[in-house]
Structures are given as structure tokens and as C-alpha cells.
VOGU-3710 file (C-alpha; in Angstrom, 3 decimals, decimal comma):
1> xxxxxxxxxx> 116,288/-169,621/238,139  116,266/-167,658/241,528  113,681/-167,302/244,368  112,275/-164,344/245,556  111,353/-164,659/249,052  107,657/-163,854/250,254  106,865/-160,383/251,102  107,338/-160,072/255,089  104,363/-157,670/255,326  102,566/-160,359/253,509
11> xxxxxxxxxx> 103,965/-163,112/255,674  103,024/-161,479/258,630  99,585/-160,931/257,936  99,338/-164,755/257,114  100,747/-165,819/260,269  98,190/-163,540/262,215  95,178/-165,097/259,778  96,073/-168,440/260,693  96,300/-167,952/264,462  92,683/-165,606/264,186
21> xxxxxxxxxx> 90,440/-168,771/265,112  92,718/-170,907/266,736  94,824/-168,990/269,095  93,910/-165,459/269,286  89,853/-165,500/269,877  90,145/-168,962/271,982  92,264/-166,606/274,270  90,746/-164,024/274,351  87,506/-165,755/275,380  89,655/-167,675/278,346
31> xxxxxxxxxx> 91,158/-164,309/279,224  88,049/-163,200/280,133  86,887/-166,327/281,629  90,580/-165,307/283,823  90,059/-161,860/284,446  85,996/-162,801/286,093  87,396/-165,265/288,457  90,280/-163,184/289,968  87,056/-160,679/290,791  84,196/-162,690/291,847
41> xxxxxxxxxx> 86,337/-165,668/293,542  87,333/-163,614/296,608  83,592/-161,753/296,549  81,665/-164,774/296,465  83,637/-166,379/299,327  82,811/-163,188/301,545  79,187/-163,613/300,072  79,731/-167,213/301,158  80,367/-166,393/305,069  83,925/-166,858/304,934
51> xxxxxxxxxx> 86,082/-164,279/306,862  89,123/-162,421/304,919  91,814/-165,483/305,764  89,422/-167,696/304,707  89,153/-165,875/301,734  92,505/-165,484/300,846  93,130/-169,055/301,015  90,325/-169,580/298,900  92,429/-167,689/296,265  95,917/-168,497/296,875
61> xxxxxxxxxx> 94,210/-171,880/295,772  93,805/-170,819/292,197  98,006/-170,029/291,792  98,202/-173,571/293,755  96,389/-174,918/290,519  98,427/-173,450/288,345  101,413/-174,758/289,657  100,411/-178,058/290,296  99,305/-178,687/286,376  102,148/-177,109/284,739
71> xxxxxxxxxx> 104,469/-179,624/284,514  101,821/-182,768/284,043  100,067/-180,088/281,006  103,441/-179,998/279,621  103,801/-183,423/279,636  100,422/-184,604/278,378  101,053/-182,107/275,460  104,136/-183,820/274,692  102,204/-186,795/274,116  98,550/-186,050/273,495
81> xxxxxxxxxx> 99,694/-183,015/271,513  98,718/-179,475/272,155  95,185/-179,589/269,943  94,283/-182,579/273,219  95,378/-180,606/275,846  94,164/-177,284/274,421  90,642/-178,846/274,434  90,933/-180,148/278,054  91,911/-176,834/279,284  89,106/-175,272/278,205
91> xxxxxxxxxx> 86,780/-178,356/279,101  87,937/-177,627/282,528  87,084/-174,099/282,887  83,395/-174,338/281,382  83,367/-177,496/283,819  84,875/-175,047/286,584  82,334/-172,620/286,127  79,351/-174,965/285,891  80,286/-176,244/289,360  81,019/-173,041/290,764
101> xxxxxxxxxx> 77,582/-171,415/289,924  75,994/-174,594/292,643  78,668/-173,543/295,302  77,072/-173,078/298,430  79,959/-173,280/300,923  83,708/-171,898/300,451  84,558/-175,426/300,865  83,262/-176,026/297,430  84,832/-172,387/296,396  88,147/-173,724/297,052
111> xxxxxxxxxx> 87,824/-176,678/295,120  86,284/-175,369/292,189  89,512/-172,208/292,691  92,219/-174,848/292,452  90,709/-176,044/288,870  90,071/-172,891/287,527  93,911/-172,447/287,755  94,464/-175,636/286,472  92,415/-175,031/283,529  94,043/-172,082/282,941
121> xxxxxxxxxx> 97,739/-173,736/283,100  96,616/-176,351/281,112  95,519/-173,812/278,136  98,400/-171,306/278,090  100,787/-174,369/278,007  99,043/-176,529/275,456  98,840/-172,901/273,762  102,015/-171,952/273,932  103,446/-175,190/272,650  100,781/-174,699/269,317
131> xxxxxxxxxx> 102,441/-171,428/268,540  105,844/-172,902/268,958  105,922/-175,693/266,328  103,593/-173,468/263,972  105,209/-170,021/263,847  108,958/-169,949/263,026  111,460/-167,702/265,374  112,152/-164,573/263,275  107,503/-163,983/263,865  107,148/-165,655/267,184
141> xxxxxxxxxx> 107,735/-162,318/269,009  104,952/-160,750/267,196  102,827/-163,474/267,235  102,905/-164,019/271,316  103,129/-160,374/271,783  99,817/-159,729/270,153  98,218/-162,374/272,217  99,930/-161,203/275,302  98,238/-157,609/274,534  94,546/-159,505/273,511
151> xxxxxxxxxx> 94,924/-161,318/276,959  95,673/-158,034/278,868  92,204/-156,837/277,052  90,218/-159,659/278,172  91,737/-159,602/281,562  90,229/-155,990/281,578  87,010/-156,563/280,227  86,070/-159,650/282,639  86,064/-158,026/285,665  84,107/-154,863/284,156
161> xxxxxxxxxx> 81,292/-157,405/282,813  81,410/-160,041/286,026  81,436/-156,805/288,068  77,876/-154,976/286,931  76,621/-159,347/286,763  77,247/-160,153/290,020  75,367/-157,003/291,188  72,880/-156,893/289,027  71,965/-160,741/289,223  74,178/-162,529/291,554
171> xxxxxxxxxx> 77,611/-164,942/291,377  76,422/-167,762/289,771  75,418/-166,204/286,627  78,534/-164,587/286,751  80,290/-168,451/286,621  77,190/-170,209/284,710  78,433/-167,011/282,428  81,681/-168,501/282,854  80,996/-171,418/281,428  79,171/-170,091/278,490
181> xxxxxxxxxx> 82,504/-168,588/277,402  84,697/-171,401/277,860  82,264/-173,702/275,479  82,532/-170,390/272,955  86,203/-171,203/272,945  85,849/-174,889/273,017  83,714/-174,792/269,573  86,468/-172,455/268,298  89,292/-174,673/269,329  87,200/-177,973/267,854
191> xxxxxxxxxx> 87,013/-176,360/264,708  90,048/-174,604/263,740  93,498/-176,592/265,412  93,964/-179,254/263,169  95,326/-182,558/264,852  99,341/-182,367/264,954  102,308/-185,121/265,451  102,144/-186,721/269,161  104,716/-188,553/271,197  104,070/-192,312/270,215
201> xxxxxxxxxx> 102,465/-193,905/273,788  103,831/-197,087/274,754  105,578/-198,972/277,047  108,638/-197,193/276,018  107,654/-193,605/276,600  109,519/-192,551/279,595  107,339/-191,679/282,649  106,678/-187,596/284,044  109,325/-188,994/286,606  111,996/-189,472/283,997
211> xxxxxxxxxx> 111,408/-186,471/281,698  111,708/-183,635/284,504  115,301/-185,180/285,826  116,108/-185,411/282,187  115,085/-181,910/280,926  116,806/-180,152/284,163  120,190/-182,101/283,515  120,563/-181,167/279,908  119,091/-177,916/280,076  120,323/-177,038/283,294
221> xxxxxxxxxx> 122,276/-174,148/281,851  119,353/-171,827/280,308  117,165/-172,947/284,084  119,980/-171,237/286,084  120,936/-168,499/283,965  117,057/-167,241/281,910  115,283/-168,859/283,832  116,674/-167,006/287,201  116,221/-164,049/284,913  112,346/-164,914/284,213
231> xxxxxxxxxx> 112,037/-165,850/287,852  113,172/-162,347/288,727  110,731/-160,521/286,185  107,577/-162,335/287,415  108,483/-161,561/291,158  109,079/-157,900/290,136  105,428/-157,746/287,819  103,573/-159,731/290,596  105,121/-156,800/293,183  104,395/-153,945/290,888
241> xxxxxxxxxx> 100,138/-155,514/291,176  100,806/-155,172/294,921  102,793/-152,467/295,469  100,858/-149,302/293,952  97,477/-149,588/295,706  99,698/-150,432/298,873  101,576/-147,034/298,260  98,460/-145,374/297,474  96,605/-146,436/300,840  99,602/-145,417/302,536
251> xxxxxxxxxx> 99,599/-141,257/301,589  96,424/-140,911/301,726  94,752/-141,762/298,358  90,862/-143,509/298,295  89,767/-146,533/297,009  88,258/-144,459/293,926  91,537/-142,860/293,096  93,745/-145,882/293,567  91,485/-147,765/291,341  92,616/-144,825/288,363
261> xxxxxxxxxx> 96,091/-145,200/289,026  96,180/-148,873/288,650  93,840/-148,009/285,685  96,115/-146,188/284,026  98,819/-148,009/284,641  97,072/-151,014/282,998  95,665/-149,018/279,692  99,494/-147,874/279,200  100,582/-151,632/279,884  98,208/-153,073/277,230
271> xxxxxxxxxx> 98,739/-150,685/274,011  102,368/-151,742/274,051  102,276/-155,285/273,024  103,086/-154,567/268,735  106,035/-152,322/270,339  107,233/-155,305/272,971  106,496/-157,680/269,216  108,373/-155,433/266,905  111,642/-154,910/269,584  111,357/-158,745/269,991
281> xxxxxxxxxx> 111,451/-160,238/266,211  113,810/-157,227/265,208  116,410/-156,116/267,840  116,046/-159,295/270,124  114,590/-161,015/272,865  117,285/-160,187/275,138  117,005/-156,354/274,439  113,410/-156,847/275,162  113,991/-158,117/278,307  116,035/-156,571/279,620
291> xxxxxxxxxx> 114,296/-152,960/278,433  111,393/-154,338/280,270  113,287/-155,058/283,310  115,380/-152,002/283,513  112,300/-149,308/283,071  110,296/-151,679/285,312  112,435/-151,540/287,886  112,780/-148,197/287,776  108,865/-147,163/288,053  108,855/-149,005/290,750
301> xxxxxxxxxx> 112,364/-147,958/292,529  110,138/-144,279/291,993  107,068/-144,999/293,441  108,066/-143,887/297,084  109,012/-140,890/296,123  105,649/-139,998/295,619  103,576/-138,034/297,567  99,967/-137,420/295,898  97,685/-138,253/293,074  99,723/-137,120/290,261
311> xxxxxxxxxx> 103,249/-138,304/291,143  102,156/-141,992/291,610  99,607/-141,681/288,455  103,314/-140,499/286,236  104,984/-143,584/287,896  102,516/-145,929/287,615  102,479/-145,145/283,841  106,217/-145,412/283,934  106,046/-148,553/285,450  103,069/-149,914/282,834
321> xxxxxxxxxx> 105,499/-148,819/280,125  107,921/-151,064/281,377  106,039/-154,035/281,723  104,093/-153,854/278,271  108,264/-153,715/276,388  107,725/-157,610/277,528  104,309/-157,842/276,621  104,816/-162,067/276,099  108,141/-162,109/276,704  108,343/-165,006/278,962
331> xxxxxxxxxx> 106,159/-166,945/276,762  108,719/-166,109/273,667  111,786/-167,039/275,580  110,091/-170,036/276,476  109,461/-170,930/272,631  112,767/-170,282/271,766  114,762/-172,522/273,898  112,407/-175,329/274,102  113,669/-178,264/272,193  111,554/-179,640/269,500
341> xxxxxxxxxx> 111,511/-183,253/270,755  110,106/-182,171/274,409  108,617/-179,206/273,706  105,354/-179,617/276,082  107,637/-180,926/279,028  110,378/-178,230/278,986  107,706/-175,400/278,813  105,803/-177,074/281,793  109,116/-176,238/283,676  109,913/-172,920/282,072
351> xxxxxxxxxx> 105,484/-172,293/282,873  106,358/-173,557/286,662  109,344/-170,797/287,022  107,206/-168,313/285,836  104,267/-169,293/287,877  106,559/-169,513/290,967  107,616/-166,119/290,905  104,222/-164,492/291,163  103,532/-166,608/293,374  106,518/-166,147/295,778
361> xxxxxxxxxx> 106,271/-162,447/295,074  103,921/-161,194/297,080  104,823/-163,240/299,719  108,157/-161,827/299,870  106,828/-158,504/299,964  104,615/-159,261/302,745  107,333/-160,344/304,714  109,868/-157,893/304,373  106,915/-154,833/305,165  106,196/-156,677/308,445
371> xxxxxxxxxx> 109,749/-157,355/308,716  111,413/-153,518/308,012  109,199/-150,979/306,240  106,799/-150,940/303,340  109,089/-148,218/301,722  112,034/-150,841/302,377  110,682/-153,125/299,672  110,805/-151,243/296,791  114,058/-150,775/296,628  114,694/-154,784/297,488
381> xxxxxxxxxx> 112,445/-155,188/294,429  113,815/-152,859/292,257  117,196/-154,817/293,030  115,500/-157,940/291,632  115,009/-156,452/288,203  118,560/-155,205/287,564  119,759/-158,899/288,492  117,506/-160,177/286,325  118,499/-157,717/283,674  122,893/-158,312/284,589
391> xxxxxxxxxx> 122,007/-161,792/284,152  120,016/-161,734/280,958  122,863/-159,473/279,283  125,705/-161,340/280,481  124,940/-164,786/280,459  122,124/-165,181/278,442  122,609/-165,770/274,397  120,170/-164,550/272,080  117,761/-167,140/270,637  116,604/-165,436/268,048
401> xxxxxx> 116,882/-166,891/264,873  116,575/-164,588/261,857  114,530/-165,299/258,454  116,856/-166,059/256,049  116,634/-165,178/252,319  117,548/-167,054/249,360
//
């Protein structure tokens, strides 16, 4: 007697029903949650009396967070499991928020800054490692693609709605807003992850201490090799943020018109996420990448060759293009070559290289525009991509796994 196998169009629409509740609304609630704070954070500390270093401190706090609680998220969800840690994560922003809405000194800001990046780490990792052990390899690429492209939405919408709340009413009903959301997801989350396997906790469980050494020793290989490749890709989208309203200051271009380029350079980014999921589960996650990469690279190896409105508006599309082909690429990669038995640890780690490269990136640009010459950098970037992209061809193998039929 043989066995047909399931319909893919029908398995696909499953897999997207049974992330609806859990995954895909949760995060598109914390995305917005995300998207408010990188707006008001830096605006309420000016509204505070802080000056602009202040300020930027203040913020560079919240990608402090982030790093900090990637590798202890990945770890908890390794033993609490991801439903735990998915649940603190969001616990922590609406707990963020509350706080945040009393702040009366950037003081306070700053503290309540460095936990709204930890709550944020501590969701997309304990998220991440849900998808992982529910949706096998040959839909994974659709299935973080699509939330890559519902995050991108929410990270448009928040600012829009914190934006016309703040002036309408002031910051803290922005954050008490905040934390309306977060307990939105938190009732989501409570209701539809169902409790999964955890690492046994005893005396025997090996300590955070003795997992990271572990992990880097026997994975060493895919670290130095995708992970320089991932590292390159975040510096290179954390640069393109940075470097078109730089580039549009610089010929000429007001605050208004900047604000349209790097508007339509985000709409373009956003609508490519089922392209990015398609090119992922069917031709591969390295030709993914590495398309990414390549036409990223490009927009922004372009972008001071520019001289008005409508050149950098083309490139900036161009360069939108290129990032939505990896529309939750990282994230994917990540999935693919974590190992079952450590999942949660070895994406903390894979979560920390990522992190690290958006946060180095602008930093690096800042330095080599005081250094030699804003122009100078966009080539230096542009350099990163195609050695991310040599690497990713060359000495990266492809983890997809394919469905097979019987």
C-alpha cells in the first residue's frame, strides 16, 4: 500500500495556521512595542534635559541590552524551554514600559533602555528557538521570512502611532501604551505555545560557563566561516540605516525629503519577505544570502554617485531590494545549524554575532568619516558585503534540507 505525501500548498498553509497565535501576532505586537522605543527613547531624554551625548548614550544602552542577554536567553531557553523564556521576554517589556512612563530623569531612561533591549533579545531568541524545533527545514525559510516581513510592518507602524501620542498626549502614554501591548502579546503567548521538552535542571547540567567554551570548540567551523559572513551582513544593513540620510544631508536634501527616501527604501524592503521565503526553502539559503549581500552592497557602493532627490530615491530602492532577498535570513541560518541538543545556547551566540555587527557598524563608519571622508566609507562597506558573500559561497555548505517524499 503506498503513501501519498501531503499536499505542500496544504502543508504550508498549516504551518502558517499554527504559528498565527503563537509566533506571528506575539511579534508583531513586540515589533511595535520595538519600533516606539527606537522613536520616543532618544525624544524623551531631550524632553528629559539631557544634551545630545547624553542622549545617545541613553540609546546605545538599548543594543548594550541586547547583547548582554543573548547568550544567558539562549541558555535559559535551553533549559526553561522557549514557551518560559518567550513569556519573560515579553514580561519584561510591559514591565519596561510601565517603569518608563514614571521616568523623570535620564538616569532612569537609561535603565529602563538597557531592559527594553533585553526584553527584546530575550523574545526573538526564545522565538527563534520555538520555530526551530516546530517547523522542519524544507518551510523554515518561509516561515521566518514572513515574520521577518510582519516585524518590518510593526517596526513601521510604532513609530507612526508613538509619534502623533507623544505629541498629542505626552511620553508616558506613549510607554504606559507600551506596556498595554506587551500584556496583548503576553495573553497571546499564555494561551497558544503549548509547554515543550526542557533541559533536565540538576546538579549535572553544565553551567553558562561550560556551554559557551563547549559550543565555540565544536562549532568553531560554521562561527568563523557563516558566522563572519552574518557578521559582515549586519555591519553592512546597520550602515545602509546610517548611511542614506548621511548622504542626503550632505547634497543638500531636507529633513522632509530624506525622511521619503528612507521611506521608500523601507516600503520596498518590507514587500519582499515571501520572495526572500520562496528563494530560501527552494533555491537555498546560501543563494539567498549571498543575493542579498551582492545587490546590497551594490545600492550602497551607488549611493555617492548621487547627486539629487531622484538618484538617491532609485538607490535607496536598490538598496531596500537587497536587503528584503534576506528578509530573516540570519534568523534561518541560525535554525539550520543549531544543534538540536543546545539549540537555545548556540543561537544565543549566533543572536550575539548578529547583534555585534549592528552594533560595531556604525561605529566603524563614524570612525573612518572622521578619519578619511564620508564618501570613503561606502566603498569600505560595500567591500564588507562581497566578503561576506566570497565567504558564504566558498566556504559555507548549504543547510538546507529538502522534504522528502515517500
Amino acid at each position: 500500500m503506498s503513501t501519498t505525501s501531503p499536499n505542500p500548498r496544504q502543508a504550508t498553509r498549516d504551518m502558517y495556521r499554527s504559528l498565527l497565535f503563537s509566533v506571528y501576532l506575539p511579534s508583531f505586537l513586540m515589533s511595535i512595542c520595538q519600533g516606539s522605543v527606537l522613536l520616543v527613547i532618544p525624544l524623551f531624554a531631550l524632553d528629559l534635559g539631557a544634551d545630545v551625548g547624553i542622549t545617545a548614550l541613553v540609546f546605545s544602552l538599548r543594543g548594550l541590552g541586547n547583547m548582554m542577554f543573548d547568550v544567558p536567553a539562549g541558555y535559559a531557553t535551553g533549559r526553561l524551554g522557549d514557551r518560559t523564556v518567550m513569556i519573560i521576554g515579553v514580561s519584561m517589556m510591559a514591565v519596561a514600559g510601565i517603569f518608563t512612563s514614571q521616568a523623570s530623569s535620564p538616569l532612569q531612561l537609561a535603565i529602563a533602555a538597557f531592559i527594553f533591549g533585553g526584553a527584546m533579545a530575550t523574545w526573538l531568541l526564545a522565538r527563534l528557538a520555538h520555530i526551530s524545533e516546530k517547523v522542519p527545514s524544507f518551510q523554515r525559510g518561509k516561515a521566518i521570512s514572513t515574520m521577518a516581513g510582519i516585524q518590518r510592518f510593526g517596526n513601521l507602524l510604532g513609530p507612526v502611532t508613538s509619534g502623533f501620542i507623544a505629541h498629542q498626549y505626552g511620553f508616558e502614554y506613549v510607554f504606559f501604551g507600551i506596556a498595554c501591548i506587551a500584556c496583548t502579546a503576553l495573553v497571546l503567548v499564555l494561551i497558544a505555545v503549548k509547554k515543550n521538552q526542557k533541559s533536565a535542571l540538576d546538579e549535572k547540567s553544565p553551567g553558562l560557563m561550560t556551554v559557551v567554551p563547549d559550543l565555540l570548540r565544536r562549532h568553531m567551523q560554521i562561527f568563523a566561516t557563516a558566522g563572519f559572513a552574518v557578521l559582515c551582513l549586519t555591519i553592512l544593513r546597520s550602515s545602509r540605516q546610517l548611511l542614506i540620510p548621511l548622504w542626503g544631508e550632505s547634497i543638500g536634501l531636507d529633513t522632509a525629503s530624506i525622511g521619503l527616501v528612507v521611506s521608500a527604501s523601507a516600503s520596498v524592503d518590507m514587500v519582499m519577505f515571501p520572495l526572500a521565503g520562496y528563494m530560501m526553502d527552494n533555491l537555498g539559503r546560501r543563494y539567498a544570502a549571498i543575493s542579498c549581500q551582492l545587490t546590497l552592497a551594490l545600492g550602497i557602493f551607488l549611493i555617492p554617485l548621487t547627486s539629487n532627490f531622484v538618484e538617491l530615491v532609485a538607490v535607496a530602492i536598490l538598496a531596500g531590494a537587497g536587503n528584503g532577498l534576506g528578509s530573516g535570513i540570519v534568523m534561518t541560518l541560525g535554525a539550520d545549524f543549531a544543534p538540536p541538543e543546545s539549540r537555545g545556547e548556540f543561537l544565543g551566540l549566533w543572536r550575539l554575532i548578529s547583534d555585534s555587527g549592528s552594533f560595531a557598524g556604525p561605529m566603524l563608519l563614524g570612525y573612518i568619516a572622521s578619519s578619511i571622508a564620508l564618501a570613503s566609507t561606502f566603498a569600505v562597506v560595500s567591500s564588507l558585503g562581497l566578503l561576506g558573500a566570497a565567504v558564504m559561497w566558498f566556504l559555507v555548505k548549504e543547510p538546507l534540507v529538502k522534504e522528502s517524499h515517500q
